[in-house]
C-alpha positions in Angstrom: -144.7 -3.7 -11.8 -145.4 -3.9 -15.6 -144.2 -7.0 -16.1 -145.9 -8.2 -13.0 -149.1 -7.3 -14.2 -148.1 -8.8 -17.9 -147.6 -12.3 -16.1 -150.7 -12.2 -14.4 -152.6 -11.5 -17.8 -151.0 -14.6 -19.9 -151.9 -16.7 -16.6 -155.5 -15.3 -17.3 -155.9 -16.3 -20.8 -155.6 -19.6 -19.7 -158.9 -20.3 -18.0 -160.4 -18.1 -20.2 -159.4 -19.9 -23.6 -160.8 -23.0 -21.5 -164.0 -21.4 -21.1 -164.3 -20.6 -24.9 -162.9 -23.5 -26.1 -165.2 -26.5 -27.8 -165.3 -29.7 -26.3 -165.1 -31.4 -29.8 -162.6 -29.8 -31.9 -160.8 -28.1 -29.1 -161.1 -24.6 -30.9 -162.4 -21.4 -30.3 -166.4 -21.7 -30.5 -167.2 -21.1 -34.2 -171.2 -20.0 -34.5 -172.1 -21.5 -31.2 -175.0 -23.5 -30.4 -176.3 -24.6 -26.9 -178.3 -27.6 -26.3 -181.1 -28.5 -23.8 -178.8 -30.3 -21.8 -176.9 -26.5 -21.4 -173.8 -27.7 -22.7 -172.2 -25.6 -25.8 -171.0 -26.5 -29.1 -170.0 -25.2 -32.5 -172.9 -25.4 -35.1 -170.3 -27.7 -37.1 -169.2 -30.1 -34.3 -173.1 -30.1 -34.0 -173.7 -31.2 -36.9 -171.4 -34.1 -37.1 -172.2 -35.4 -34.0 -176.0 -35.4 -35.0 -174.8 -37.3 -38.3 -172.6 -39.9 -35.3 -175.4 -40.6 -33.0 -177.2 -37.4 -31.5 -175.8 -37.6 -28.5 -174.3 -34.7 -26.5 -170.4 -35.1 -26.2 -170.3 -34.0 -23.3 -172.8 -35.4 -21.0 -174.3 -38.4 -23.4 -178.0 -37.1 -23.2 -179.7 -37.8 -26.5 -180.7 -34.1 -28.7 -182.1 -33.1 -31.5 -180.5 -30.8 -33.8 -183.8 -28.1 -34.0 -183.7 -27.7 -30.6 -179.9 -26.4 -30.4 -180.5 -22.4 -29.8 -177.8 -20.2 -31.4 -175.6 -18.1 -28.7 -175.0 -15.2 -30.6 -173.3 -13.1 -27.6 -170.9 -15.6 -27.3 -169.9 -16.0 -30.7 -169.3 -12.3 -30.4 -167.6 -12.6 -27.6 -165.4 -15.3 -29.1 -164.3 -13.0 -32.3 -163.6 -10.3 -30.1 -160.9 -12.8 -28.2 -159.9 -14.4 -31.6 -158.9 -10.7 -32.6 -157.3 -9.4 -29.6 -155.8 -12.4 -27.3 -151.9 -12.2 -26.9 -150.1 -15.2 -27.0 -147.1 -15.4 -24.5 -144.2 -17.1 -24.9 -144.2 -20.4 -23.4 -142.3 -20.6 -20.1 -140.2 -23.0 -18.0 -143.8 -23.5 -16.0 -145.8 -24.8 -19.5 -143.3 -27.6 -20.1 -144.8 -30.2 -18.7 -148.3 -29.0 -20.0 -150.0 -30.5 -22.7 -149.9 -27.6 -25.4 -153.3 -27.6 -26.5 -155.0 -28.0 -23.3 -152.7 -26.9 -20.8 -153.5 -29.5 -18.7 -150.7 -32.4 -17.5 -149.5 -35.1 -19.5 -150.9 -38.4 -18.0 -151.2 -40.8 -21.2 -149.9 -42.3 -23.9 -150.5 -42.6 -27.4 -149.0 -45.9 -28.7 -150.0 -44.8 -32.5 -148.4 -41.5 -32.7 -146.3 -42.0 -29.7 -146.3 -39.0 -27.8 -147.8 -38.3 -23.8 -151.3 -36.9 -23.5 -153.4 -34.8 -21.4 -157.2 -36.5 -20.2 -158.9 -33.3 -22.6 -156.6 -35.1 -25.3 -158.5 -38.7 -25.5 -161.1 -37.3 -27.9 -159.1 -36.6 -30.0 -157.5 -40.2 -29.9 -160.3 -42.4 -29.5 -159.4 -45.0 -31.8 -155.6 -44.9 -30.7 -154.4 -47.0 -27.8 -153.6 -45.4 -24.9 -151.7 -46.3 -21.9 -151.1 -44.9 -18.4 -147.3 -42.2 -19.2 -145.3 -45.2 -16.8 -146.7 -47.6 -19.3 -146.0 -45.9 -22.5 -141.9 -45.0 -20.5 -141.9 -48.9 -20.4 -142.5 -49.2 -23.4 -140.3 -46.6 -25.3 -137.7 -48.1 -23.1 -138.0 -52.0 -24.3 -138.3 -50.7 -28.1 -134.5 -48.2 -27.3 -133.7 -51.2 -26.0 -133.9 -53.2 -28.9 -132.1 -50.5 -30.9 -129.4 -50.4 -28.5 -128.8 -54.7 -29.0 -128.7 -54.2 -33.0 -126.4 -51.2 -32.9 -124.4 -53.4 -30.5 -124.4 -56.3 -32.8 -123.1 -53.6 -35.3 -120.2 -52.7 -33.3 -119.5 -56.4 -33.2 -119.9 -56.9 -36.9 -117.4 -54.1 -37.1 -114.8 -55.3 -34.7 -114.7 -58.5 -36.7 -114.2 -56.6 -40.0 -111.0 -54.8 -38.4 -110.1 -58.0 -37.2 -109.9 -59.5 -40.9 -108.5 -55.9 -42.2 -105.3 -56.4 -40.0 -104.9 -59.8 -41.6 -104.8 -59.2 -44.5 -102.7 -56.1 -43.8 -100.6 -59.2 -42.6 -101.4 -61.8 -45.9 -100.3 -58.3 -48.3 -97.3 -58.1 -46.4 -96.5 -61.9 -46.8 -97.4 -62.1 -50.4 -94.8 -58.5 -51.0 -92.0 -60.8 -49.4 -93.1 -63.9 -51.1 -93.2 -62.0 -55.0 -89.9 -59.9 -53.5 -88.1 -63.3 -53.0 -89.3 -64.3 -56.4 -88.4 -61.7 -58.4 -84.7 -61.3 -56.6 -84.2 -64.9 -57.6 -84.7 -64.8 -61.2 -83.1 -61.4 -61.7 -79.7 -62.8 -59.2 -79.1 -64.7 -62.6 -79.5 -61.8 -65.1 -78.4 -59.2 -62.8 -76.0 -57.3 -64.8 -78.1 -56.6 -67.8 -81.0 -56.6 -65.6 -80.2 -54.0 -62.7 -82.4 -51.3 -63.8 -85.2 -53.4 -64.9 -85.0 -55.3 -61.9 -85.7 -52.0 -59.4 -87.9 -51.0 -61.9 -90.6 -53.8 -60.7 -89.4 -53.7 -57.1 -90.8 -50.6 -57.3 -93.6 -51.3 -58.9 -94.8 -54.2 -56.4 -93.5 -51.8 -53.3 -96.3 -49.2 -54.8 -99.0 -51.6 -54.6 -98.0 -52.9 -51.8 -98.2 -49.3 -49.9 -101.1 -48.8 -52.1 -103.0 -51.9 -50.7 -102.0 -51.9 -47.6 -102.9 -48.2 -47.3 -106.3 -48.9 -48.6 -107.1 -51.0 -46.0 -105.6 -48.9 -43.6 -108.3 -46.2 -44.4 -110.4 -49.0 -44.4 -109.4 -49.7 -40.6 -109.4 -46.0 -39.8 -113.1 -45.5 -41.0 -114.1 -48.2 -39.5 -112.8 -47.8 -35.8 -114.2 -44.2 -36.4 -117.6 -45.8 -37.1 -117.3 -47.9 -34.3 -116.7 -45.1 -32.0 -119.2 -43.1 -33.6 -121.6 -45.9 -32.6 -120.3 -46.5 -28.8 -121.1 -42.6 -28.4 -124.6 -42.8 -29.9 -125.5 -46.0 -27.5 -123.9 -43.9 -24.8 -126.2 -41.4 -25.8 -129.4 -43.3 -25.6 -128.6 -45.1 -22.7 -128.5 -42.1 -21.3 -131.4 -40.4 -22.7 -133.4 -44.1 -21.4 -132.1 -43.3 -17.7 -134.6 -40.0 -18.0 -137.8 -39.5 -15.8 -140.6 -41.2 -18.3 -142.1 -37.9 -19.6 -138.6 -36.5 -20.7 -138.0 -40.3 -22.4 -141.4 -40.2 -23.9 -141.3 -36.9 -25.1 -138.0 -37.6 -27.0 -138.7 -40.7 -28.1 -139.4 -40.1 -31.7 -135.9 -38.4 -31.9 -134.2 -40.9 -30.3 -135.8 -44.0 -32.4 -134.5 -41.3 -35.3 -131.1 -41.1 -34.1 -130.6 -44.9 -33.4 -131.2 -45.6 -37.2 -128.2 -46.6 -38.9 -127.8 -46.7 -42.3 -124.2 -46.9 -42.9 -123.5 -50.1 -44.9 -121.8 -53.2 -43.1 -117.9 -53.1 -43.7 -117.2 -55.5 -46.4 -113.8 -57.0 -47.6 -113.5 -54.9 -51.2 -112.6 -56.7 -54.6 -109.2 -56.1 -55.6 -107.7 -55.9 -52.2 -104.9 -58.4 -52.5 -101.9 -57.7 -54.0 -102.0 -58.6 -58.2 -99.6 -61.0 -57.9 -99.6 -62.4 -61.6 -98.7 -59.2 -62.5 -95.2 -59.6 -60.8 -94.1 -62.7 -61.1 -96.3 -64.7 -63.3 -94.7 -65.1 -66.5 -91.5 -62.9 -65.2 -89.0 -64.3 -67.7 -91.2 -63.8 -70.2 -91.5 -60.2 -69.9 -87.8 -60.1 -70.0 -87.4 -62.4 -72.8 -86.2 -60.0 -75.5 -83.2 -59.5 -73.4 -82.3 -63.0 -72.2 -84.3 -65.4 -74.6 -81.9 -68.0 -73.2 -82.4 -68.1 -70.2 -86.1 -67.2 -70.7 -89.5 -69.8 -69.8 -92.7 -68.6 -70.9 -95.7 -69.7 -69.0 -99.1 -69.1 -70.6 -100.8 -69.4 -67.8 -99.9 -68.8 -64.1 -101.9 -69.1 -60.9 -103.8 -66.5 -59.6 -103.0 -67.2 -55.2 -106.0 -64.6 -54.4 -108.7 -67.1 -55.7 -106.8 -70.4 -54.4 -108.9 -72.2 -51.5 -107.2 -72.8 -48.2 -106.2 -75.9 -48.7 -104.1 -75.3 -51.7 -100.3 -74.1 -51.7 -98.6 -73.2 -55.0 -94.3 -72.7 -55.7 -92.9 -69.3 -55.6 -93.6 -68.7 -59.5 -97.1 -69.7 -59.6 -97.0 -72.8 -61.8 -97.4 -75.4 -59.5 -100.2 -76.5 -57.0 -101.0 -78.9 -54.8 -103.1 -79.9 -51.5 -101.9 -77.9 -48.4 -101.2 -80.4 -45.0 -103.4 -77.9 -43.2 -105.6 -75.0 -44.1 -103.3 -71.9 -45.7 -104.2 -68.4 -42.9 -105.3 -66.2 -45.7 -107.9 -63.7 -46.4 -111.7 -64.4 -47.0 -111.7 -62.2 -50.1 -114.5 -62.4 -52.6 -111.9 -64.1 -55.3 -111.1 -67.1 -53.4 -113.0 -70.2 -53.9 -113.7 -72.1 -50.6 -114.8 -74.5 -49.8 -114.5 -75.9 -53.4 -110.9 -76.5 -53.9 -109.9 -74.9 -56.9 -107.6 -72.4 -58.4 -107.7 -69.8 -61.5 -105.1 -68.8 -63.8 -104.3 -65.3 -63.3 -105.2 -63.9 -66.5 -108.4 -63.8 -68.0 -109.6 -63.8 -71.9 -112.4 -62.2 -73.6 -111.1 -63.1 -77.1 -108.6 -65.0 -79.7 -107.0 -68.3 -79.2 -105.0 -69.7 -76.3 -103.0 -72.6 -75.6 -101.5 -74.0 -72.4 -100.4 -77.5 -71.2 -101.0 -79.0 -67.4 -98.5 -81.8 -66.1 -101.1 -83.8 -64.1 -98.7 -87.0 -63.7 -99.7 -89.5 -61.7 -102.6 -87.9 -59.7 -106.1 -90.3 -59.2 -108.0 -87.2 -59.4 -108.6 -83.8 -61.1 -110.0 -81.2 -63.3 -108.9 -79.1 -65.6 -110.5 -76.2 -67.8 -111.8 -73.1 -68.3 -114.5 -71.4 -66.4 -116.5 -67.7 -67.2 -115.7 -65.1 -64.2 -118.7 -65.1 -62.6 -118.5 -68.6 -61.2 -119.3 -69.4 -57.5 -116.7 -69.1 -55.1 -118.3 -69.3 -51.9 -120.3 -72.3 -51.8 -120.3 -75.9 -53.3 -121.2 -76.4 -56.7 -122.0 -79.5 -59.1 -119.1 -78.7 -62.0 -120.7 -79.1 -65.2 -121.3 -76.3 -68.2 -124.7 -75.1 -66.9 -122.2 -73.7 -64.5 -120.3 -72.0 -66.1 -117.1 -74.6 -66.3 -115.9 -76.7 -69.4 -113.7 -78.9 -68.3 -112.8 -82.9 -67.8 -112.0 -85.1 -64.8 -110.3 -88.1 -63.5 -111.9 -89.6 -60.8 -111.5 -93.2 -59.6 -110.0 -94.4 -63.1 -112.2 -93.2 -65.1 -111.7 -89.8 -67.5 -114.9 -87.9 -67.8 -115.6 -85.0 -69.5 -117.7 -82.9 -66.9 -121.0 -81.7 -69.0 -124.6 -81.9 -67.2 -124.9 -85.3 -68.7 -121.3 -87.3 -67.8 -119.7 -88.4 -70.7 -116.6 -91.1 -70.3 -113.4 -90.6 -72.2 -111.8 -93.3 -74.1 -108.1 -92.9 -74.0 -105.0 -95.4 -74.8 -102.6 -94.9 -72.3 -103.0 -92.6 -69.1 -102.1 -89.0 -70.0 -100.0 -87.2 -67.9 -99.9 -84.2 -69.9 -103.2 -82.4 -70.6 -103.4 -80.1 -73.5 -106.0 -77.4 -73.1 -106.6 -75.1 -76.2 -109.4 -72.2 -76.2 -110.9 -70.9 -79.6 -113.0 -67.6 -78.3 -114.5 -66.7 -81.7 -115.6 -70.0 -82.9 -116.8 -71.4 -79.2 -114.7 -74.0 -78.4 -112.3 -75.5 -75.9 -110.6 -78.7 -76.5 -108.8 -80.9 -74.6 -106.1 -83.2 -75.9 -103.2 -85.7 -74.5 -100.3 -83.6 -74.4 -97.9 -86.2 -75.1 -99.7 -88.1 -77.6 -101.3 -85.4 -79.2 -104.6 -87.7 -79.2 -107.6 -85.5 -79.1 -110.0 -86.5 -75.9 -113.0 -84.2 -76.5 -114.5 -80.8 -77.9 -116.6 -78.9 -75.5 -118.9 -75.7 -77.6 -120.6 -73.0 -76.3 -120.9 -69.2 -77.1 -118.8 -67.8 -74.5 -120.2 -64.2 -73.7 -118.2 -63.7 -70.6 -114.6 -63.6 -70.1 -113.2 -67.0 -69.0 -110.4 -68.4 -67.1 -108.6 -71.5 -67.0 -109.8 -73.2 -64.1 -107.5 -75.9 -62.4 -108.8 -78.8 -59.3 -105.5 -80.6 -58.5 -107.7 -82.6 -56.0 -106.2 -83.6 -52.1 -103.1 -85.2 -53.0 -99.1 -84.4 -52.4 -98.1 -84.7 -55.9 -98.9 -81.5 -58.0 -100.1 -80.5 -60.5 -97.9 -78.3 -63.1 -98.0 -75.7 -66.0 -95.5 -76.8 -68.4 -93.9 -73.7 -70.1 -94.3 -72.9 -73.8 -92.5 -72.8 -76.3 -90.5 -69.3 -77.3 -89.9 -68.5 -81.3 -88.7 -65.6 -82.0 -89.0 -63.4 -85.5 -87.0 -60.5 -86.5 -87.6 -59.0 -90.1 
């Protein structure tokens, strides 16, 4: 019976707070005034609206502010339910009230998008409002939108795993590749070589696992990202299948929740195996050991930064054009569509030395570059570049600076002789057979450079002639 009588109280208070409620601010009357026209306001709402246009709120009828009469009884009356009122706990019943008002939710406020009650338009009457279905509608086709670009997400994803698995594929080609390699050379210096011999197997099989286990992870967070986005459009498709006022009143979270700020997946740096590191300049690792059978490469061919339609021997010192486009991965080292190839080491200081077997090729390039170069789109190849090098193209040699300058030479080179000076800023370029000098190229190099080879789209290669080995003892 008590709690009978408690319900019908809080039901109560409701008309009652309606009665004593201002029709401008939608508070308790604070000093309250009444105007000729009978209708009540607080002294402040009173004032402002004089200030507006000195009309009443309520009906329209024009007043002056000295004939507003002070209710004094009602103010009282208004303390005495400011002090004493009980607020109830909202109930399943009030849900689909508006809270100030307690009246239902018919609108929509397209600026602070959330349903309205009719009492609530004064408060909004610079905001656009629309009829609740409207506003649904809306909320819907914005959801909607979100929905498409976390779907185009999910794609974007799917295509990431898709080139994750192949180069899970490429690593495992390029382990057999380097394992073929290396059992090659060490067949012929196997019995003083045994232990070094499993020594890099073991080494190459580590990075291996260790690659192909990094993009594994890179696989497993991604599929969990794609299912974590299937279940959040589930989600909101869901919550968009609602009656309007339960869509509308969520709305805000849901445009919340269908942010996504996880970064795009992107093929890391470093992902391919390091496959200078295995086989280039093998023998002359072992050299100590074996100087006779030993050749020493200074430089050997980095396969991660080849473009597709380059293939290169199983010891990285020889490339040429490919018949048809190699299936390897889009990483961020590999130049393409520019077909060109780096060495596989890079230098930040000292002098260097290495000869290129060019033969009889109409057409190529051959230098150093700095590490930042473009890889990804076409570029003119000059030094403003970033590339020091020289050509053959069509006859004529060329040494490739931002103006062209021709190269006279006395018989065709097949040998070009490449030597870097880091410190004094200079790369020169000579006829390796001749030993006639072709040109000097000078620049302060404040990046770390790589030699840079462009064996052009022809079946002969181009070769890295070994160097020569001397050996001192004291």
């Amino acid at each position: 019976m008590a709690e009978s009588m408690e319900e019908d109280g809080c039901e109560g208070s409701i008309p009652l707070t309606e009665d004593l409620t201002c029709p401008v601010c939608r508070c308790i009357y604070r000093d309250p005034v009444v105007l000729l026209c009978t209708h009540t306001l607080c002294r402040e709402c009173l004032q402002g609206c004089a200030k507006a246009n000195s009309k009443c709120p309520v009906c329209r009828q024009v007043f002056k502010e000295d004939e507003a009469v002070p209710v004094r009884a009602l103010g009282r009356v208004c303390e005495t339910f400011q002090e004493t009122r009980w607020r109830p706990p909202q109930r399943w019943s009030d849900v689909d009230l508006c809270n100030v008002h307690h009246k239902e939710l018919e609108l929509y406020c397209e600026k602070d998008e959330e349903p309205l009650c009719v009492e609530c338009v004064t408060l909004h009457s610079t905001h656009r409002l629309l009829q609740l279905r409207d506003g649904a509608a809306q909320c819907k086709k914005q959801l909607n939108y979100k929905v498409q670009i976390l779907e185009k997400k999910v794609s974007s994803y799917k295509k990431m795993t898709h080139k994750l698995g192949n180069t899970v594929e490429h690593i495992k080609s390029q382990a057999g590749q380097a394992e073929m390699q290396i059992r090659v050379e060490f067949e012929m210096l196997r019995q003083a070589l045994v232990t070094d011999e499993a020594l890099r197997l073991k080494a190459l099989a580590d990075e291996e696992e260790q690659k192909i286990a990094a993009a594994q992870d890179w696989i497993t967070t991604i599929n969990k990202e794609v299912s974590d986005l299937a279940k959040l459009i589930d989600s909101l498709k869901r919550e968009m299948g609602n009656e309007d006022l339960p869509l509308v009143r969520n709305y805000q979270d849901l445009k919340r929740r269908a942010q996504w700020t996880n970064e795009d997946p992107a093929l890391p740096d470093d992902s391919l195996l390091s496959m200078g590191k295995h086989v280039g300049s093998l023998s002359f690792n072992i050299w100590k050991k074996l100087q006779a059978h030993v050749k020493y490469h200074p430089v050997v061919l980095d396969p991660n930064t080849a473009s597709p339609w380059l293939s290169l021997n199983a010891d990285l010192t020889g490339v040429k054009e490919s018949t048809e486009p190699q299936n390897v991965p889009d990483n961020p080292e590999r130049f393409d569509p520019c077909v060109f190839i780096l060495g596989a080491e890079g230098f930040t200081s000292g002098k260097h030395k290495w000869d290129v077997f060019v033969g009889q090729n109409p057409k190529w390039i051959v230098g150093v570059c700095k590490e930042s170069v473009v890889r990804k789109k076409k570029f003119t190849v000059s030094a403003s570049r970033g590339v020091w090098s020289i050509g053959l193209t069509k006859g004529v040699y060329t040494a490739l600076t931002q103006e062209r300058t021709n190269l006279e030479v006395k018989q065709r080179p097949e040998r070009i002789r490449v030597k870097l000076n880091i410190e004094k800023g200079e790369v020169s370029f000579w006829d390796g057979g001749t030993s006639q000098h072709l040109v000097t190229l000078t620049h302060k190099f404040d990046e770390k450079l790589y030699p840079i080879f462009g064996p052009g789209l022809h079946d002969a290669p181009i070769t890295l002639l070994p160097g020569k080995i001397a050996v001192h003892t004291s």
